[in-house]
C-alpha positions in Angstrom: -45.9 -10.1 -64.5 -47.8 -12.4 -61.9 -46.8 -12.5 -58.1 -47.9 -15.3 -55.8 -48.2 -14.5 -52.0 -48.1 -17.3 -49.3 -49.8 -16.8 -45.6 -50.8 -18.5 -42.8 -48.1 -20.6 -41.8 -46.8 -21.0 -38.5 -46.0 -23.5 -36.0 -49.1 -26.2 -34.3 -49.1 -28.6 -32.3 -49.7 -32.3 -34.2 -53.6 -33.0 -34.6 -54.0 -29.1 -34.8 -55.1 -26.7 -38.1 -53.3 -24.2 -40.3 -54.8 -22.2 -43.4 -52.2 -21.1 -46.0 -53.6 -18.5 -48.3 -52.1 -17.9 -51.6 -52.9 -14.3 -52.9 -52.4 -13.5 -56.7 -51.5 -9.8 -58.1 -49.8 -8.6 -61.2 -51.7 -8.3 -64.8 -52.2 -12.3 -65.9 -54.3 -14.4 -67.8 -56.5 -16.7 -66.1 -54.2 -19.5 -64.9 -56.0 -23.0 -66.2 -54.6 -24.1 -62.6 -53.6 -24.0 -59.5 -51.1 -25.8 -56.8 -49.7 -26.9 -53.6 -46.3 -28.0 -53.3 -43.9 -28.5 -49.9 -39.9 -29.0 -49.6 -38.3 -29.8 -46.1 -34.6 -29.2 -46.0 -32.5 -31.8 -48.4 -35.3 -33.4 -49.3 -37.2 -33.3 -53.0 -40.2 -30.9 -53.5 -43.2 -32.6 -53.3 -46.9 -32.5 -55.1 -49.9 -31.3 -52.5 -52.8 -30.5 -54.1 -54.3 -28.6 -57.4 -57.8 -27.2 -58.3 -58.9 -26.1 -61.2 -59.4 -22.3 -61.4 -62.6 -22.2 -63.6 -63.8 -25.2 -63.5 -64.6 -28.5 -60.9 -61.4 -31.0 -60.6 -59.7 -31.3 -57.5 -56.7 -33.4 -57.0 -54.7 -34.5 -53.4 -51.6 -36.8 -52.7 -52.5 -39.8 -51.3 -50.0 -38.5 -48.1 -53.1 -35.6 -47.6 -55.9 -36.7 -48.3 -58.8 -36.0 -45.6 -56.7 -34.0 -44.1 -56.4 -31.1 -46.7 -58.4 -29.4 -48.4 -57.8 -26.8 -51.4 -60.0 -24.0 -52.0 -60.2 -20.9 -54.4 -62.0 -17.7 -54.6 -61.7 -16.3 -58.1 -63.0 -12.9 -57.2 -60.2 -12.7 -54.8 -57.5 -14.5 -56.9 -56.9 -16.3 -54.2 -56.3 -20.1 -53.5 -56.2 -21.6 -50.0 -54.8 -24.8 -48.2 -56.9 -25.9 -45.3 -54.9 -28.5 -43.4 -56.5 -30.3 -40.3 -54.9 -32.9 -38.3 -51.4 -32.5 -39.1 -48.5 -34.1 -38.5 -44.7 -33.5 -37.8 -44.3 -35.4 -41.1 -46.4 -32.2 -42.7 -43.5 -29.9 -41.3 -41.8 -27.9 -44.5 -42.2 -24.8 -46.5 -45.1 -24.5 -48.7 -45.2 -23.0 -52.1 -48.7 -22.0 -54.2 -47.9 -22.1 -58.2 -50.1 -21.4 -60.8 -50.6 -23.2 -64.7 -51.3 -21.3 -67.3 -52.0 -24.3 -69.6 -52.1 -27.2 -67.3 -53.8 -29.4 -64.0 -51.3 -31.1 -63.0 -49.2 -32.8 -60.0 -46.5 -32.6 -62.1 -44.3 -29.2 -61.0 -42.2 -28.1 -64.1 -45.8 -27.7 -65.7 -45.6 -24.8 -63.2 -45.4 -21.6 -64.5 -45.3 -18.9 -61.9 -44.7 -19.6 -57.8 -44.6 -17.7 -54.9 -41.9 -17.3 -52.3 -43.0 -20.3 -49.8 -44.6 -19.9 -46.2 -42.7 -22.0 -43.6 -45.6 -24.8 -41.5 -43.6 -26.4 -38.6 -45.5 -29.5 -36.5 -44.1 -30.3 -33.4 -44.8 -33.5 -31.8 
């Protein structure tokens, strides 16, 4: 079974920098992709970004773009979420996921997601 780990959050200051780090273990095939979701309280969870895992495509909501960037390192089975210049609006708990048959913003393609690490923006 696969287990998704989510680090790096914390709480910044708006206009500062978090990394999240996403950290894969369990016996898995290799996931055809790989995701960044968020979910305040009350409110619907929400696409971030996705990368491919063995091959180029990158993908970003138009609410992130330059300001996030998604990265991978397949020896490590890990995926990362560099976010620069955030906002209180970026404030909400972030979840990796991984696709075993899909790129997609779409999250019930989702297979597998990990527990969610908490990024709080204060103004």
């Amino acid at each position: 079974q696969v287990q998704l780990v989510e680090s790096g959050g914390g709480s910044v200051q708006a206009g500062g920098s978090l990394r999240l780090s996403c950290e894969a273990s369990g016996r898995t095939l290799t996931p055809y992709g790989m995701g960044w979701f968020r979910q305040a309280p009350g409110k619907e969870r929400e696409f971030v970004a996705a990368i491919r895992w063995s091959a180029t495509g990158l993908y970003y909501a138009d609410s992130v773009k330059g300001r996030f960037t998604i990265s991978k390192d397949n020896a490590k089975n890990t995926v990362y979420l560099q976010m620069n210049s955030l906002k209180p609006e970026d404030t909400a708990v972030y979840y990796c996921a991984g696709a075993t048959r899909s790129y997609s913003i779409v999250a019930i393609l989702y297979d597998y997601w990990g527990q969610g690490t908490q990024v709080t923006v204060s103004s």
